[in-house]
C-alpha positions as CSV (number, residue, x, y, z in Angstrom):
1,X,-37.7,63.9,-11.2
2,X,-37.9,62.1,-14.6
3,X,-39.5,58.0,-14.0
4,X,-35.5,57.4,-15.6
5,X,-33.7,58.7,-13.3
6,X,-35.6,57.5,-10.7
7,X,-35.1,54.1,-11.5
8,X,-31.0,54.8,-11.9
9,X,-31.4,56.5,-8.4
10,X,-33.0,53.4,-7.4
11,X,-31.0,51.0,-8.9
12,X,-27.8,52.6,-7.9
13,X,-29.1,52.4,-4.2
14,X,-29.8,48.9,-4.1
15,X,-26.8,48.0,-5.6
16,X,-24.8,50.3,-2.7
17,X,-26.6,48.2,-0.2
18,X,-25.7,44.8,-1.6
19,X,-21.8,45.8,-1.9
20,X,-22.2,47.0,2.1
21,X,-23.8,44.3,3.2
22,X,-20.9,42.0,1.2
23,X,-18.0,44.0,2.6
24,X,-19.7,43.6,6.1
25,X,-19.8,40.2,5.4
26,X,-16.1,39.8,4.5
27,X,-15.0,42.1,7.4
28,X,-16.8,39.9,9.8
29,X,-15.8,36.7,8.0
30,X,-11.8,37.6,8.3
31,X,-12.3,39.4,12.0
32,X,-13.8,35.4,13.2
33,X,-10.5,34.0,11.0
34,X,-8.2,35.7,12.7
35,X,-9.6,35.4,16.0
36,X,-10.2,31.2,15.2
37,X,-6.4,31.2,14.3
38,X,-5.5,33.0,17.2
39,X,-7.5,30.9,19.4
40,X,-6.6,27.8,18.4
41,X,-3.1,29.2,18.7
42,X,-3.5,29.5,22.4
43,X,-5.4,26.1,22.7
44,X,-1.9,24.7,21.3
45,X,0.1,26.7,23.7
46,X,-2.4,25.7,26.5
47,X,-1.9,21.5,25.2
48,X,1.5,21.7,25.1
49,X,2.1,23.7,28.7
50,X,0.0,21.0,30.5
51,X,2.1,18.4,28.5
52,X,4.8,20.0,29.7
53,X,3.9,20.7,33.2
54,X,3.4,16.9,33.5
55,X,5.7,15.3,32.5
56,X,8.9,17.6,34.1
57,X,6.7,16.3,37.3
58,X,6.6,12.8,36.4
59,X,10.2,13.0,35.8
60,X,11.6,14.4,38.9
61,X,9.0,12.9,41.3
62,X,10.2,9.5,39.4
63,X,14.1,10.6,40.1
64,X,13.8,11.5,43.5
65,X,11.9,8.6,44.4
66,X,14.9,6.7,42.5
67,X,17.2,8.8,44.8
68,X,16.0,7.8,48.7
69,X,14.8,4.4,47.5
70,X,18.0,2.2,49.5
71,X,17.1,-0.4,47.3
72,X,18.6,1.0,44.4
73,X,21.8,0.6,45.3
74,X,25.0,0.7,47.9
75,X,25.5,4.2,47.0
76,X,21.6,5.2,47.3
77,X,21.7,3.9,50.6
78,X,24.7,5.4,52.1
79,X,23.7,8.7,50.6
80,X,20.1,8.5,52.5
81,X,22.4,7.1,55.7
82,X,24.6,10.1,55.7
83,X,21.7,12.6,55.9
84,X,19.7,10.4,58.8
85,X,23.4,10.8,60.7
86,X,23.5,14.2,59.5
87,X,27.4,13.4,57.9
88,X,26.8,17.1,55.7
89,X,30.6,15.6,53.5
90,X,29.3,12.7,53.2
91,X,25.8,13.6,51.7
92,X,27.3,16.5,49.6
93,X,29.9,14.2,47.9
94,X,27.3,11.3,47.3
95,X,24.9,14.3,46.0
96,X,26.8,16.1,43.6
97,X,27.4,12.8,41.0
98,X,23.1,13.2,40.6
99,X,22.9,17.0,40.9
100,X,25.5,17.2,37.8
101,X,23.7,14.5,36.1
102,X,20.5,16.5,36.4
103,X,22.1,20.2,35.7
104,X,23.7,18.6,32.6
105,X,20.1,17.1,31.1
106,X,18.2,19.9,32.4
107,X,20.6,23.7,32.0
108,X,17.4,24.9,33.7
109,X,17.8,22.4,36.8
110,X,18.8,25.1,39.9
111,X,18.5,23.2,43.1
112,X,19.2,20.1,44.8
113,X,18.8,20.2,48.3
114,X,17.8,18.5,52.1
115,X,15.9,19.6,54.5
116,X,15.7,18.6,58.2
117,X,12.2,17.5,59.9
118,X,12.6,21.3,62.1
119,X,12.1,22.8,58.2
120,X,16.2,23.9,58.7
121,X,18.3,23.3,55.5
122,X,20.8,20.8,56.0
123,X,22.3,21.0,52.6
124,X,21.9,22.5,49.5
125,X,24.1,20.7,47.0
126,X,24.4,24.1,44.5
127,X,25.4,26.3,47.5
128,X,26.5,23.9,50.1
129,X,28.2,26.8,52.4
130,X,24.5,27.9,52.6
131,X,23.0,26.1,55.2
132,X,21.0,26.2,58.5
133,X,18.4,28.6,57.7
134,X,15.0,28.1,58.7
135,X,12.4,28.0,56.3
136,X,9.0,27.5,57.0
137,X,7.9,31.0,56.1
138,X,9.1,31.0,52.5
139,X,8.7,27.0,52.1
140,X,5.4,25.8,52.8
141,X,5.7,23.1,50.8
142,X,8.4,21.9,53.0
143,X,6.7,22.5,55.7
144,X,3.2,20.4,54.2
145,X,5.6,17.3,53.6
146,X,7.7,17.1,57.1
147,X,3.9,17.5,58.8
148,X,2.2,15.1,55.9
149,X,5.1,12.9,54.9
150,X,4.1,12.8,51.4
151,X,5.3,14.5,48.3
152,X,4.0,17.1,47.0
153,X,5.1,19.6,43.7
154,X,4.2,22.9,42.1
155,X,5.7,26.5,41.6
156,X,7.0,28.6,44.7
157,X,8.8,32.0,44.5
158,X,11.5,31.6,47.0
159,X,14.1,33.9,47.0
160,X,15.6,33.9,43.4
161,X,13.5,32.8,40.3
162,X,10.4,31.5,40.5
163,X,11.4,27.4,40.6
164,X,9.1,24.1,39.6
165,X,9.6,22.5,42.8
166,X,9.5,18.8,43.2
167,X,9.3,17.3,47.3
168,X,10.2,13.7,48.2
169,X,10.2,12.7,51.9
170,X,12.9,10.4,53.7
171,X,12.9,8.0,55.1
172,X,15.8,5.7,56.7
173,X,15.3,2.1,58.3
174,X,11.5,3.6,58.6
175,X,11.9,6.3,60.1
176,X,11.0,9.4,58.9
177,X,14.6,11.4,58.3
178,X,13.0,15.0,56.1
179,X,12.5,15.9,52.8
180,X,14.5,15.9,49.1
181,X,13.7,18.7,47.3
182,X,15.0,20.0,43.6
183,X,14.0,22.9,41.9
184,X,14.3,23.6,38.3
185,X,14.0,27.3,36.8
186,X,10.0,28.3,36.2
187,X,11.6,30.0,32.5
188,X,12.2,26.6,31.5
189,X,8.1,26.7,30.6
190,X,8.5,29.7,28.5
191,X,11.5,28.8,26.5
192,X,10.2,25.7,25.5
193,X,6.9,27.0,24.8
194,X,8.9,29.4,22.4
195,X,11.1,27.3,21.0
196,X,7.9,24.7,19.6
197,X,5.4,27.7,18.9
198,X,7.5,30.8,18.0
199,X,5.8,33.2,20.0
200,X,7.1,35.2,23.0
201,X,5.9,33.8,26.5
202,X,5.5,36.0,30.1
203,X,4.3,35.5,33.3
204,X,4.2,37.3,36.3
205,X,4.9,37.1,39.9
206,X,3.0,40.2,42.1
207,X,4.0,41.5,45.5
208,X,8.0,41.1,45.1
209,X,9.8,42.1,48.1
210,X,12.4,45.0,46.9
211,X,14.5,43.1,49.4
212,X,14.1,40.0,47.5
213,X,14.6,41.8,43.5
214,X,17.8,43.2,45.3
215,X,19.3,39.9,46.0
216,X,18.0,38.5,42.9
217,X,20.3,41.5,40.9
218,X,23.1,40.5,43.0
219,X,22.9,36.8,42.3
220,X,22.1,37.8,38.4
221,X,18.2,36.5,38.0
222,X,17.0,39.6,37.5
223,X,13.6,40.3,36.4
224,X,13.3,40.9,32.3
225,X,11.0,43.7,33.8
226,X,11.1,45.5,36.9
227,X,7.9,47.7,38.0
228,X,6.7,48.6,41.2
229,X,5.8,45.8,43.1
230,X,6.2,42.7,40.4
231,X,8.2,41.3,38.6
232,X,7.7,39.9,35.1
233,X,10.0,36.9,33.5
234,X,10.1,37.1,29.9
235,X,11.8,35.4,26.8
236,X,11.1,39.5,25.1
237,X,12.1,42.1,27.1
238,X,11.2,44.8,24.9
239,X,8.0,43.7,23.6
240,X,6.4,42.9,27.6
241,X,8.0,46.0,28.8
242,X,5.8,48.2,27.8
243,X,2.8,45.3,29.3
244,X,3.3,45.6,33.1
245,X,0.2,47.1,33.7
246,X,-1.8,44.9,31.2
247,X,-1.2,41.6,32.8
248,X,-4.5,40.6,34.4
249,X,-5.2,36.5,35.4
250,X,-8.8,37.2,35.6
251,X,-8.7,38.6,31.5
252,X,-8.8,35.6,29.0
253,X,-8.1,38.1,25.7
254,X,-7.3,41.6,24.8
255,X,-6.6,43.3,21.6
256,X,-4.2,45.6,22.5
257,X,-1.2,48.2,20.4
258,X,2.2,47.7,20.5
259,X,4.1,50.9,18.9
260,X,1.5,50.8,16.5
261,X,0.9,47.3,15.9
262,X,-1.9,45.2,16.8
263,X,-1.4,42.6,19.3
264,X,-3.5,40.0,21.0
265,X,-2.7,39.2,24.9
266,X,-3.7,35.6,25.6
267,X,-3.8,34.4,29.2
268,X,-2.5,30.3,28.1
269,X,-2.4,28.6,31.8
270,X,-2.0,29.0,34.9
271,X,0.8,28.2,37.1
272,X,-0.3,26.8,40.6
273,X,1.8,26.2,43.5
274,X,1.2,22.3,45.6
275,X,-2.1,23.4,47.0
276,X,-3.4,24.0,43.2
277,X,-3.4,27.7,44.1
278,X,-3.0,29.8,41.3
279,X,0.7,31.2,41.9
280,X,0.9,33.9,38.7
281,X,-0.6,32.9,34.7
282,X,1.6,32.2,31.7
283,X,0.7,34.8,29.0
284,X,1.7,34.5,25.2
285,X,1.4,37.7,22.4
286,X,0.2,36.9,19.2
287,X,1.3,39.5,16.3
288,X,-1.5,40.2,14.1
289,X,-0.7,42.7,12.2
290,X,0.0,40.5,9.0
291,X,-3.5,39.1,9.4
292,X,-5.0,42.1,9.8
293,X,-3.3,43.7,6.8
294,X,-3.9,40.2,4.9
295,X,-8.0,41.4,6.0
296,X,-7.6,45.1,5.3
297,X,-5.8,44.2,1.6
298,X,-9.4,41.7,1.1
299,X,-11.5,44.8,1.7
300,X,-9.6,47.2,0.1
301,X,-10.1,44.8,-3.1
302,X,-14.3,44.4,-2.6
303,X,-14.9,47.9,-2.1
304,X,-12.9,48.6,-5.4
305,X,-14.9,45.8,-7.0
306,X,-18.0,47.3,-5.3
307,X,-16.4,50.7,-6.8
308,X,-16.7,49.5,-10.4
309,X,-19.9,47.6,-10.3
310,X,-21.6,51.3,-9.1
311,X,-20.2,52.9,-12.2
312,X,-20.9,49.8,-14.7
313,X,-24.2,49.4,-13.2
314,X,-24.8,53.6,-13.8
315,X,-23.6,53.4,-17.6
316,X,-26.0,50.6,-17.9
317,X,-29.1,52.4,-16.4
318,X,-27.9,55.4,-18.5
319,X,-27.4,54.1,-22.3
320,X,-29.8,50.9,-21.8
321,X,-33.0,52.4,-20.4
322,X,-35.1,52.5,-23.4
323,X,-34.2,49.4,-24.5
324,X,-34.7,47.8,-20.7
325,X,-38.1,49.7,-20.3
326,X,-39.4,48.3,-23.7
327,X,-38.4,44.9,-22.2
328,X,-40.1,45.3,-19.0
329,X,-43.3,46.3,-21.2
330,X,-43.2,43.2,-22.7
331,X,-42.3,41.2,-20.4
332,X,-45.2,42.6,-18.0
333,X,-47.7,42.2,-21.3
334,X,-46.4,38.7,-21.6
335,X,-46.8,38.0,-18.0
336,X,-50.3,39.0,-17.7
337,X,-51.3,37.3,-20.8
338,X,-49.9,33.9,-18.9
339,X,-51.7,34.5,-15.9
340,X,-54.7,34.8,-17.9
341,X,-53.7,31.1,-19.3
342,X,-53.0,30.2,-15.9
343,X,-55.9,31.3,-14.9
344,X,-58.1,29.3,-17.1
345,X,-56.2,26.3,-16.5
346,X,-56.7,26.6,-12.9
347,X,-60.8,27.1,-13.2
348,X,-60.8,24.1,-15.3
349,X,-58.7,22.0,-13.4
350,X,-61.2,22.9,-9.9
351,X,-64.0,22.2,-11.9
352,X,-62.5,18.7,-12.9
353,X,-61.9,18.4,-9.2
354,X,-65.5,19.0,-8.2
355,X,-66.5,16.5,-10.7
356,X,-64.1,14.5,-9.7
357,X,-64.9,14.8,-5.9
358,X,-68.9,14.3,-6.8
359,X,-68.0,11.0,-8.2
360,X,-65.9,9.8,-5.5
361,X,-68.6,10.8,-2.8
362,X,-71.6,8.7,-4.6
363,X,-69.2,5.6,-5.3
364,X,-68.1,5.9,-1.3
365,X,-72.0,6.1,-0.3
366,X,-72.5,3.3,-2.4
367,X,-69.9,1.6,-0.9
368,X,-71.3,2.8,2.9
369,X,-74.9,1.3,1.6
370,X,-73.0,-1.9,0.8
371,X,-71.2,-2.5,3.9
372,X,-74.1,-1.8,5.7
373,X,-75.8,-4.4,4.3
374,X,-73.5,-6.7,4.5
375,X,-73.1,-6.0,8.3
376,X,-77.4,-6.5,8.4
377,X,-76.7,-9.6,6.5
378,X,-74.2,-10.8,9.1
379,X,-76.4,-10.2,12.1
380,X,-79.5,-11.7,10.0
381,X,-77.5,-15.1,9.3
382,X,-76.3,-15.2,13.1
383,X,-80.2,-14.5,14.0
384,X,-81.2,-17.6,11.5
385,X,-78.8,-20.5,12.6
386,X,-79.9,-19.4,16.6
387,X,-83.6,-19.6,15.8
388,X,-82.7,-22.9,13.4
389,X,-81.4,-24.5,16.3
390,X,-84.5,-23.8,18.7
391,X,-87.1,-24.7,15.7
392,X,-85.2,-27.8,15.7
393,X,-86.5,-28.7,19.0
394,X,-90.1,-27.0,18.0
395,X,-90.4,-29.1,14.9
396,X,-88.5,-32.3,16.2
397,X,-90.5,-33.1,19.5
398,X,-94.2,-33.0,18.1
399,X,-93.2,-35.0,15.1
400,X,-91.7,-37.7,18.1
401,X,-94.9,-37.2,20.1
402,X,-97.6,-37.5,17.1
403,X,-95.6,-40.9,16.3
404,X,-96.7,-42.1,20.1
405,X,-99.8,-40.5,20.7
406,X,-103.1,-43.2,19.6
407,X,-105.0,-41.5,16.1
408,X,-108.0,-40.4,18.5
409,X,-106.0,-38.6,20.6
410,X,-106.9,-35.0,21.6
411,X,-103.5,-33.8,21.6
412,X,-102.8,-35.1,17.9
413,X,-104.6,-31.5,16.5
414,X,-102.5,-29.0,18.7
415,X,-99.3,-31.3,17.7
416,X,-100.0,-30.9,14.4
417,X,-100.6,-26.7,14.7
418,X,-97.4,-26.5,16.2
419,X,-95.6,-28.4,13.7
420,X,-97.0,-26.5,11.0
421,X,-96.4,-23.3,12.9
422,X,-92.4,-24.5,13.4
423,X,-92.2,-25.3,9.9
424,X,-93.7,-21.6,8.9
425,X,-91.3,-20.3,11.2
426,X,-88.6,-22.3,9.5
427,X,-89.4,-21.0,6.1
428,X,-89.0,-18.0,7.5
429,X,-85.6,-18.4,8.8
430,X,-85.0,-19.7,5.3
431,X,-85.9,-16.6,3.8
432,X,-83.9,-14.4,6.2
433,X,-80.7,-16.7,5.3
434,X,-81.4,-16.3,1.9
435,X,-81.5,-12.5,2.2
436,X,-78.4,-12.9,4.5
437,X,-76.3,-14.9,2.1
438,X,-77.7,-13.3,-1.3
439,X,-78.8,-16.4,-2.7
440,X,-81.7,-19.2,-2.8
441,X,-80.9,-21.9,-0.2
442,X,-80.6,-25.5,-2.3
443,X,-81.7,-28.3,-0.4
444,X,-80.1,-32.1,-0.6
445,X,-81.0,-35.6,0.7
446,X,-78.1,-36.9,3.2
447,X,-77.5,-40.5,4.1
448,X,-77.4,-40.2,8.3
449,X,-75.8,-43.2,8.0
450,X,-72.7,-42.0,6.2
451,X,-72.7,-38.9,8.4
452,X,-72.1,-40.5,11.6
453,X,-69.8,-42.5,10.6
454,X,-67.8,-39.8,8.9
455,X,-67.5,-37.9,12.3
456,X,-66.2,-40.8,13.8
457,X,-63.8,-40.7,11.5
458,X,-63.0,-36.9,12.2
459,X,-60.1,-36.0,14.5
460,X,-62.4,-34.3,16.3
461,X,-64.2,-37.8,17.3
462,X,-60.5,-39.1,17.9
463,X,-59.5,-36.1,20.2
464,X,-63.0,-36.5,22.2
465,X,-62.2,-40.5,22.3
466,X,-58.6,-39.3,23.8
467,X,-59.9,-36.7,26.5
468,X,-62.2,-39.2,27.7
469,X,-61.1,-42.4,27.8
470,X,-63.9,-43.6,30.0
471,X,-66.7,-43.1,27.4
472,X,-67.2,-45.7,24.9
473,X,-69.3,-44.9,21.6
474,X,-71.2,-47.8,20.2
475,X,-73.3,-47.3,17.2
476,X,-76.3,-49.2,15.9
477,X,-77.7,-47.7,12.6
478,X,-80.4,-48.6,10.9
479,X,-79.9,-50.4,7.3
C-alpha cells in the first residue's frame, strides 16, 4: 500500500470517528431533551395534583365545619338538632338546600350524608331511601372519627367510584351526636389534571370485588377498564386499555409502545386514604413520538452531513495530495529550522540566567556579611554602654578617694593604677563603640549646671515630682 493512500485510508478514518462520536453526541443530547421535558412534565402534573388535592380539602373541611357550627345560623342549628333527635324529614329537607348548592359548584360532588355514633347510616341526602346499613367494614374512616371525634379526609373505595372523602364530627349542646361526611367523585383529579395539562390521566384501584363492579354497572360507574381483579378509571379508554398490566406504584417511568408509538408511563402521585396510606397512584402518558421523530429527523440530517464531509474530505485527499505533501515538507523544514532558533534562544537565555543568578547570590552574601555585622555591632554597643556604666564607678571612686587621702599616703599609688587601668579600659570601650557605630566618637564639654536643671524641667522630673509627692528636690549648684 502506496504512503498516499495510506494517509487517505487514514484520514478518512479519523474523520468517520469524529462524525460518530458527533452523532452520539446529538443522539444522547436529544434522548436527555426529551426525557427533561417529559420530566418536568410530570413535575407539573405532580404541583398541580397536590394543589389540587389541597385545596378540594380545605374547601369541604371549611364547609362542613360551616355546616354543624349552630352558630352560623337558625337553620344550621335546627339542621344539627334534627339529627341529635334523629327527625330523618327534618334533617333531609334542611340538607338538600347545601347538597344542591354543592352538586351544582362541584358536578363531581356525589355524597352528602350522616352517620350515627353505632357507624349505621342515618341519612344519605343523594339516596335518602338508603339507609340503616352498617358500615364499619367498608368505612373506616367513619369508624376512626365516632372512636376519635375528629375529622379526618382522604380517598376510600366504597361501593361505587372511588370518592375524596371529607369527615366532620357532631356535635349538639356538647355532646357528641356522629359524623358529616361528603364525598366528591376521585375522577374529579384526572379531569382537571387534563383539562390544565392535556394529557390523559389513570389510576387504579386493585382487588375489586366482582360483587362490587356488578353494582357499579347497575348504578352506571362503571370502570373505563375492566380486568381481572381491578379496575382502572380513566379520561382514555382506548389508550389505558391496552395498560392494565403495566400499572405498577412501585415503577417511577417506563418507555413503553402503544400500536406502534412510543409512549412514556409516569407514575405523578399518589392517592392516600386518612391514614396517609397509599390507596392506588395517579398515572399520566406522555406521547413522544413527535419528539422522537423531531430527534430521529436531527440525526438523519448529521449523518447526511457526516455523509458529505467523507466524500469531500476523499476528493480532497485524492486531487490535493501532492500539493498537501509538498506543504507538510515545508512546513516540517520550517519547523525544524525554528526549533533550531528556539533552541539558541533558550541556551542563551539559561546562560543569562546563570549570570544572572551568580550576581544575585554574591550581592545576597554581601548583604548576609552586612547584616551580620551590623547584628555584632548591635551586641558590641550593648556590651559598651554596660561596661561604661561599671567603669563609671571604677574611674569615679578613686578619683573621690585620691581627693581625701593625705599626699604621703600609701594608698595614693594603687589609686592612681586603678584609675589609669579604668581609663584604659574606657578607651577601650570607646573603641568598641566606635567599631559598633562606624564612626569616631567626638567628645564635648557640658555645663552640669544646665543639665540638671534641664531635667528638672523634663516631664519626666514632673511625672516623678507627681508619683511622689512626699520627696522634695532641692538643688545647690555650684557657680
Amino acid at each position: 500500500m502506496s504512503i498516499r493512500t495510506k494517509a487517505i485510508v487514514s484520514m478518512m478514518l479519523l474523520v468517520m470517528l469524529i462524525c460518530a462520536s458527533f452523532l452520539t453526541l446529538i443522539y444522547r443530547q436529544s434522548q436527555h431533551s426529551l426525557l427533561h421535558l417529559v420530566d418536568d412534565k410530570r413535575e407539573v402534573a405532580a404541583l398541580l395534583a397536590d394543589s389540587i388535592l389541597t385545596q378540594t380539602q380545605r374547601s369541604y373541611q371549611q364547609r362542613l365545619k360551616a355546616l354543624v357550627s349552630a352558630e352560623v345560623s337558625a337553620t344550621r342549628r335546627e339542621m344539627i338538632q334534627a339529627f341529635a333527635e334523629r327527625d330523618r324529614e327534618t334533617l333531609l329537607r334542611l340538607s338538600r338546600p347545601p347538597f344542591e348548592v354543592l352538586k351544582k359548584e362541584n358536578p363531581y360532588f356525589f355524597s352528602l350524608g350522616w352517620i350515627l355514633p353505632d357507624n349505621h347510616v342515618f341519612l344519605r341526602v343523594q339516596d335518602p331511601d338508603q339507609y340503616g346499613d352498617d358500615i364499619t367494614q367498608r368505612r373506616p374512616d367513619i369508624v376512626a372519627v365516632n372512636q376519635t371525634r375528629q375529622p379526618n379526609s382522604g380517598f376510600n373505595g366504597g361501593k361505587s367510584l372511588p370518592q375524596y372523602r371529607v369527615n366532620q364530627p357532631v356535635f349538639y349542646e356538647g355532646e357528641y351526636v356522629g359524623v358529616v361526611q361528603v364525598g366528591v367523585d376521585a375522577c374529579f383529579i384526572l379531569n382537571q389534571l387534563e383539562e390544565k395539562l392535556g394529557l390523559p390521566f389513570v389510576f387504579q384501584l386493585e382487588s375489586r370485588n366482582p360483587a362490587i363492579l356488578a353494582e357499579e354497572r347497575e348504578e352506571g360507574f362503571v370502570p373505563l377498564v375492566e380486568t381481572p381483579g381491578n379496575g382502572l378509571y380513566s379520561t382514555d379508554n382506548e389508550l389505558f386499555a391496552k395498560l392494565a398490566d403495566k400499572l405498577d406504584c412501585n415503577t417511577e417511568k417506563q418507555q413503553i409502545q402503544i400500536q406502534k408509538n412510543p409512549y412514556i408511563l409516569h407514575r405523578v402521585v399518589p392517592l392516600q386514604n386518612f391514614k396517609g396510606e397509599h390507596l392506588t397512584c395517579i398515572f399520566t402518558l406522555a406521547n413522544i413520538a413527535d419528539m422522537t421523530q423531531d430527534a430521529n429527523h436531527t440525526i438523519s440530517v448529521a449523518l447526511l452531513l457526516g455523509a458529505l464531509l467523507l466524500i469531500v474530505t476523499y476528493f480532497i485527499l485524492h486531487f490535493s495530495f501532492g500539493a498537501l505533501v509538498g506543504k507538510i515538507f515545508r512546513l516540517n523544514s520550517s519547523l525544524e529550522k525554528s526549533n533550531i532558533e528556539l533552541e539558541q534562544r533558550v541556551n542563551e537565555r539559561t546562560r543569562e540566567l546563570r549570570r544572572e543568578m551568580d550576581e544575585r547570590k554574591a550581592v545576597e552574601d554581601k548583604l548576609h556579611r552586612a547584616e551580620k555585622m551590623e547584628a555584632i555591632g548591635m551586641m558590641a554597643s550593648g556590651v559598651a554602654h554596660d561596661l561604661n556604666n561599671i567603669l563609671s564607678g571604677i574611674i569615679s571612686y578613686p578619683e573621690l578617694l585620691l581627693m581625701r587621702v593625705p599626699e604621703d599616703s600609701k594608698l595614693r599609688r594603687p589609686l592612681g593604677e586603678i584609675k589609669e587601668a579604668g581609663l584604659r579600659a574606657a578607651a577601650v570601650v570607646a573603641d568598641l563603640l566606635t567599631v559598633a557605630r562606624d564612626s569616631a566618637k567626638v567628645r564635648s564639654r557640658e555645663n552640669l549646671n544646665r543639665l540638671v536643671l534641664t531635667y528638672l524641667h523634663l516631664p519626666e522630673a514632673e511625672l516623678l515630682r507627681k508619683n511622689y509627692p512626699g520627696v522634695r528636690i532641692q538643688t545647690e549648684l555650684a557657680a
